[in-house]
N, C-alpha and C positions, 0 to 999 in steps of 0.2 A: 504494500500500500504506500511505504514511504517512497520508493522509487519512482511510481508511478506517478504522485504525485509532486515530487521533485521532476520529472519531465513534464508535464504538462505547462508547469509553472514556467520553468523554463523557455520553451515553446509561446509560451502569451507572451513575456516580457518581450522574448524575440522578435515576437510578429507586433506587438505594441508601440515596438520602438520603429520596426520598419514605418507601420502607418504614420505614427505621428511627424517622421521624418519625411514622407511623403507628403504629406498632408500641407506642411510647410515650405515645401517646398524644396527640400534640402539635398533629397534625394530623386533623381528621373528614372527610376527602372520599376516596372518596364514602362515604357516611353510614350505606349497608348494607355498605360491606367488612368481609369477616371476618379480616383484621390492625389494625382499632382493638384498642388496647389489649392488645397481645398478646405478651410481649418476646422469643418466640419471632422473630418477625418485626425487630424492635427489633435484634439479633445480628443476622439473617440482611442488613437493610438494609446495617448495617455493614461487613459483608465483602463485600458485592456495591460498596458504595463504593470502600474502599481498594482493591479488586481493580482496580476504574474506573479510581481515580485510576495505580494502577501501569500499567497500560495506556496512559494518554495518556503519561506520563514515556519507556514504552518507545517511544511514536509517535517522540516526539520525537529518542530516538537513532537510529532504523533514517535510513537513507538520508545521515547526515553523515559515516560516510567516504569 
């Protein structure tokens, strides 16, 4: 269960940071998405990160006591 949730989490902050980075403009790939430039997307990256990032934090308490 930890592992698994440690990948997922993983995986969101990943894909989180891509959107937001996208979103903002920061990043062009790939070149026809429709979140360049968009800060709809920009927000939405960011909460799917910290969501990420609270997820691995939880991985890492499940299973220690």
């Amino acid at each position: 269960m930890r592992a698994i949730l440690l990948i997922v989490g993983i995986l969101a902050l990943l894909a989180g940071a891509l959107f937001a980075l996208q979103g903002s403009g920061v990043v062009h790939w790939p070149s026809d998405s429709s979140m360049l430039d968009q800060s709809v997307w920009q927000s939405r990256g960011i909460t799917i990160a910290i969501a990420g990032a609270a997820i691995i934090l939880i991985s890492r308490r499940v299973g220690r006591r």
